[in-house]
C-alpha positions as semicolon CSV with decimal commas, in nm:
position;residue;x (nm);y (nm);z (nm)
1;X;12,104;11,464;10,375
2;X;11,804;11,592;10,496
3;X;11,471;11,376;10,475
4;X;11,354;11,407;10,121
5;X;11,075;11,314;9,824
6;X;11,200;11,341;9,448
7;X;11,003;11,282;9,131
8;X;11,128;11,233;8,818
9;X;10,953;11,113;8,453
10;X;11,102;10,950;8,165
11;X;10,991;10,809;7,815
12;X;10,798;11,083;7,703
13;X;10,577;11,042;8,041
14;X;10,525;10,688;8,023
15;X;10,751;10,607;8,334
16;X;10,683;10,756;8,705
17;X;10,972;10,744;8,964
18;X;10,987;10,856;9,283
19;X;11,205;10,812;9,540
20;X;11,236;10,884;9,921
21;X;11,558;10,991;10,217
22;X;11,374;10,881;10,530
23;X;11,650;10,821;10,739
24;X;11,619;11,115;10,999
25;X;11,183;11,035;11,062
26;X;11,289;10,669;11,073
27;X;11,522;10,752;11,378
28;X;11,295;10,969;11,571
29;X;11,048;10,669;11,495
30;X;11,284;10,458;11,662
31;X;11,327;10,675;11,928
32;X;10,994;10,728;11,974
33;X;10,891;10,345;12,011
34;X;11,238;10,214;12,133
35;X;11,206;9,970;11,808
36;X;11,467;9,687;11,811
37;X;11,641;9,631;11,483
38;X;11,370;9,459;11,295
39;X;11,127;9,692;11,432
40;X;11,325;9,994;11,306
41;X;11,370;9,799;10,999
42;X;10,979;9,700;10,922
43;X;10,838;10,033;11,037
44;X;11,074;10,262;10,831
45;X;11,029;10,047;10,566
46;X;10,641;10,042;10,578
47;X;10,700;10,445;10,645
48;X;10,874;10,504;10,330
49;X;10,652;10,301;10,152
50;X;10,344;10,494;10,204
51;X;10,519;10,843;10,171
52;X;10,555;10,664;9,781
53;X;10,233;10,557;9,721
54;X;10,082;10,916;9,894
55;X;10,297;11,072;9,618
56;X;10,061;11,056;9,377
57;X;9,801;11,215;9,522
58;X;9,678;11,584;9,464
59;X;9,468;11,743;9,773
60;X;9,685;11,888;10,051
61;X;9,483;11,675;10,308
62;X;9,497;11,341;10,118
63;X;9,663;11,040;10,321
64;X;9,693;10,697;10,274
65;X;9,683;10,419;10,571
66;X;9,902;10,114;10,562
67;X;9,800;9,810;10,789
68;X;10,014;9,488;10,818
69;X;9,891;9,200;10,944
70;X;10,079;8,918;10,923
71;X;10,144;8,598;11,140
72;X;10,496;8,684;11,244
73;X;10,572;8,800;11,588
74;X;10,631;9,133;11,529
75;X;10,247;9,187;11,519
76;X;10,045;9,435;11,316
77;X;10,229;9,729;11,168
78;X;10,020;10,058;11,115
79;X;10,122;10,359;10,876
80;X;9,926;10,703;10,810
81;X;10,174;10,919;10,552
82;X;10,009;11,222;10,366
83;X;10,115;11,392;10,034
84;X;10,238;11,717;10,229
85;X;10,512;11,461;10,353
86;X;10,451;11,375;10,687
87;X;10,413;11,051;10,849
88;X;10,372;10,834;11,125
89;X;10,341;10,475;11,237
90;X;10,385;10,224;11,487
91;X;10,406;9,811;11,540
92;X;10,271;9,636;11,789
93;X;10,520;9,480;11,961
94;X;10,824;9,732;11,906
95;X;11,122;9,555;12,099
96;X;11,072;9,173;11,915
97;X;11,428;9,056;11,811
98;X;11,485;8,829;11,557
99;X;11,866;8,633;11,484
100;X;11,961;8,801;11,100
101;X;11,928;8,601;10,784
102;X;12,201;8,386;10,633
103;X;12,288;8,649;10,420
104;X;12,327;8,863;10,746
105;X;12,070;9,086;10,705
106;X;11,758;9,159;10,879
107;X;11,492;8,921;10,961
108;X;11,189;9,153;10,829
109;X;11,011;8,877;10,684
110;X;11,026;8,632;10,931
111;X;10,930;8,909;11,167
112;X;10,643;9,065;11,040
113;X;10,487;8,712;10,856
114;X;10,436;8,612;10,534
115;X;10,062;8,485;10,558
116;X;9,826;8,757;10,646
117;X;9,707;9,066;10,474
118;X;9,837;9,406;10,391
119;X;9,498;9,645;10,391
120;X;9,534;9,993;10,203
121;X;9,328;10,323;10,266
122;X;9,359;10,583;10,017
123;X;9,182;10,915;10,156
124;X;9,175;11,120;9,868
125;X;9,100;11,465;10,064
126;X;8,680;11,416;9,953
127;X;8,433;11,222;9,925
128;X;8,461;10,870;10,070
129;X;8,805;10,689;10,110
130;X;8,949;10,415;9,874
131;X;9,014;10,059;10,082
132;X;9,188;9,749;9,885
133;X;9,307;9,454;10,091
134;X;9,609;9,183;9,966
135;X;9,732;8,893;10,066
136;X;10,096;8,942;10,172
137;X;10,370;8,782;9,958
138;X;10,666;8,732;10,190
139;X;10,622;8,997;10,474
140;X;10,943;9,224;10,351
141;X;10,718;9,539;10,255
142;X;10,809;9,585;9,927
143;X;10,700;9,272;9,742
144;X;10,398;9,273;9,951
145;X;10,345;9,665;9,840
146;X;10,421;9,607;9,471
147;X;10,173;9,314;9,512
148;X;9,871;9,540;9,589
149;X;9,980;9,813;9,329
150;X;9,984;9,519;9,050
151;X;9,656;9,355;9,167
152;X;9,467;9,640;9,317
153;X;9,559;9,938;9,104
154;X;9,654;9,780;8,794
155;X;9,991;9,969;8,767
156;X;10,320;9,799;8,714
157;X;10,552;9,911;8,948
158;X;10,929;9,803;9,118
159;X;10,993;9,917;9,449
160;X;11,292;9,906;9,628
161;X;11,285;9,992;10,031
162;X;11,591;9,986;10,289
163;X;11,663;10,050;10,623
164;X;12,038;10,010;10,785
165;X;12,017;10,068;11,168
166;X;12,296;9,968;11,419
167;X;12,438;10,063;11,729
168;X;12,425;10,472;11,671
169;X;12,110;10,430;11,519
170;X;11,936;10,462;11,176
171;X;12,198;10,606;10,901
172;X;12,061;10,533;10,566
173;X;11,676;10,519;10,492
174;X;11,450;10,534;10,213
175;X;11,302;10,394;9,882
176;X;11,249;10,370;9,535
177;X;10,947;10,358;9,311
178;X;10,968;10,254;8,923
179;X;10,610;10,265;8,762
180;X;10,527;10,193;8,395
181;X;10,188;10,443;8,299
182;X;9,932;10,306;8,058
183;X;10,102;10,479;7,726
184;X;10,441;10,257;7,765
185;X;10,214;9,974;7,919
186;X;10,278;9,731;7,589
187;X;10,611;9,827;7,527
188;X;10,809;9,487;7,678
189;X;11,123;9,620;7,570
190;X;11,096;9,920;7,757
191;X;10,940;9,678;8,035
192;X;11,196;9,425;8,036
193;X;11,553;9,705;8,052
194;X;11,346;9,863;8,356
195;X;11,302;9,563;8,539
196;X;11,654;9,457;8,457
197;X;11,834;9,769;8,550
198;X;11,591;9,773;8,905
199;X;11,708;9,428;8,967
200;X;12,061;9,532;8,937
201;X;12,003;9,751;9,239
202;X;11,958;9,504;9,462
203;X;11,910;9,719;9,739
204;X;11,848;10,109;9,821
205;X;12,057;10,184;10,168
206;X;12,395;10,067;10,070
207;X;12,373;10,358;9,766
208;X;12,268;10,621;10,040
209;X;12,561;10,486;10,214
210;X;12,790;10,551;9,942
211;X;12,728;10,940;9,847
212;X;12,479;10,788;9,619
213;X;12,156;11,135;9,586
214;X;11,806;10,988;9,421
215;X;11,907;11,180;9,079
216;X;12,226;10,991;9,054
217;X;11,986;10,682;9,134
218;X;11,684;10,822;8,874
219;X;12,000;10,858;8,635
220;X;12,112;10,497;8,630
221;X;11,774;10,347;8,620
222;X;11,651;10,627;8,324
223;X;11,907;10,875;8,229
224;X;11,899;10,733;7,854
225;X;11,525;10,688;7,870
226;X;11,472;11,146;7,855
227;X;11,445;11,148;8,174
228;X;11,349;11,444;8,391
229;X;11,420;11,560;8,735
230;X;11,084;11,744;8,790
231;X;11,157;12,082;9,036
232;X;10,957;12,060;9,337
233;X;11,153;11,861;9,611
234;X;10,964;11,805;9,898
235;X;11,083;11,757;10,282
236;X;10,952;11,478;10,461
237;X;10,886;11,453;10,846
238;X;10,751;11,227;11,101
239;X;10,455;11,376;11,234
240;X;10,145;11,308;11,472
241;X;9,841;11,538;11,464
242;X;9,843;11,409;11,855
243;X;9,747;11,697;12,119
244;X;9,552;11,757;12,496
245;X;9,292;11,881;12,331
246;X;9,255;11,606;12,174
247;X;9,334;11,344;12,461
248;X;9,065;11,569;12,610
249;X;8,799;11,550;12,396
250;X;8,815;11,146;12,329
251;X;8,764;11,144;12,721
252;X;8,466;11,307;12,726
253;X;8,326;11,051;12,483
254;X;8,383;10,764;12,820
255;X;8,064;10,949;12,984
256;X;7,970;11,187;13,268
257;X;7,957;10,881;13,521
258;X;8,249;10,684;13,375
259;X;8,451;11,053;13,410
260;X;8,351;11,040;13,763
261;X;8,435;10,709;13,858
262;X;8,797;10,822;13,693
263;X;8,822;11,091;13,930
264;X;8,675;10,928;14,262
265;X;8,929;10,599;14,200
266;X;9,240;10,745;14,044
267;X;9,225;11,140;14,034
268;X;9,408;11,171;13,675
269;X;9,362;10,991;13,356
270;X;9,662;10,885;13,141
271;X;9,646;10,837;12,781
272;X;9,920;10,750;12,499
273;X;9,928;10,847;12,107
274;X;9,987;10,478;11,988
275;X;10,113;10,594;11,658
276;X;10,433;10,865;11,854
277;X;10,403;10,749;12,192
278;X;10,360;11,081;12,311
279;X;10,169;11,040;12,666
280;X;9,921;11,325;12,816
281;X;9,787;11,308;13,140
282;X;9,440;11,517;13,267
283;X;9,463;11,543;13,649
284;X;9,157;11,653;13,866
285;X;9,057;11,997;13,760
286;X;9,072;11,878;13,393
287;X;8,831;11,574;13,521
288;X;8,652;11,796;13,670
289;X;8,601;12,034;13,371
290;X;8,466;11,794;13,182
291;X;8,254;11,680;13,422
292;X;8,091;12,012;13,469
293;X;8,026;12,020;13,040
294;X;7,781;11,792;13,026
């Protein structure tokens, strides 16, 4: 199933969903970073959980950052997803193993932290960007997300996120987004059957694993509620706006003499894209290019 963002409505417009197939940009993410398990399983998480909240936003060039920082050993845990469906991200220290949970699962909590903050950057495409800052509720992404939509944008919302990764990889990734709008905002029976029928989820990648598509999942959660699959699908990628040019130009900002002392001591420069990895290398004549600019 290729990488993919659904939307669908319900109760005459007073319920949002939207829901995410990140599995593919998760494993070139993975790739990318050589993430151990709870690496793969934090960052696609925190991947698929900004492509959600970017959802809702209108301008082709709006993004939204995510930025995890909590006390586990994973270290901080950076996302930049945009509403024309790309994303990227990255976590500071990529290859930290944890042992799994009683229950056998992933250790995502214990790994990223669950004291610290979760900071949020909405760039709306204009003007100056939105920032809100949490406190994180357990460190497994989703509370800690639903946490900051509650508090900081006032909208009550149920997200479910999942990542399965083993030996061949990542094969099931994505998430779910539930959000009551401000016309069903008093209705707490409407309230209370969506929360109930979320929690009966439980999780999102064992459905992917079983044949399960988002409109069979939007059709449990609100297929009696006049629910609506609305048209425009959207493919998802992992991308990085990464390039020598680029690599080039933030060089030049070092200086004419640091440039110099680049090319007397070492010859080349070497820089890498935190967020893909991607590495770029100027040798002489590039350093000396740039030298003769300024």
């Amino acid at each position: 199933m290729a990488d993919q963002l659904i939307r669908a409505t319900a109760a005459a417009d007073g319920i949002r969903a939207v829901g995410v197939i990140t599995t593919q940009l998760t494993e070139e993410a993975r790739q990318r970073h050589q993430l151990s398990y709870v690496g793969t399983a934090a960052l696609g998480r925190s991947m698929a959980a900004g492509l959600l909240l970017a959802s809702s936003m209108k301008q082709p060039q709006a993004r939204v950052n995510l930025r995890i920082e909590g006390d586990g050993p994973l270290g901080s845990i950076m996302v930049d997803a945009g509403c024309n469906g790309t994303v990227r991200g990255y976590v500071q220290n990529p290859q930290i193993e944890l042992p799994p949970t009683p229950q056998g699962k992933l250790d995502v909590g214990g790994a990223v932290g669950n004291q610290g903050f979760l900071y949020v950057i909405r760039d709306i495409g204009y003007g100056y960007p939105y920032s809100s800052t949490v406190e994180l509720v357990s460190g497994e992404i989703a509370e800690d997300v639903t946490y900051y939509l509650a508090t900081s944008e006032q909208t009550a919302s149920a997200l479910l996120l999942g990542v399965f990764v083993g030996e061949a990889g990542v094969t099931a990734a994505g998430g779910l987004m539930v959000q009551i709008l401000p016309k069903s905002a008093e209705d707490e029976t409407l309230i209370s059957t969506l929360e109930e029928r979320v929690a009966a989820l439980q999780s999102f990648t064992p459905l992917i694993q079983q044949g399960r598509t988002l409109p069979d999942i939007f059709g449990e959660l609100l297929a009696d509620m006049g629910m609506e699959i609305l048209p425009q699908n959207q493919l998802l990628r992992f991308h990085c706006g990464c390039s020598q040019e680029r690599m080039l130009g933030a060089l030049k900002i070092l200086g004419c003499e640091e440039l110099k002392d680049i090319l007397a001591t070492d010859a080349k420069a070497e820089a890498t894209c935190q967020f893909c990895n991607q590495v770029y290398w100027a040798d002489a004549a590039a350093l000396s290019e740039l030298i003769a600019e300024f």
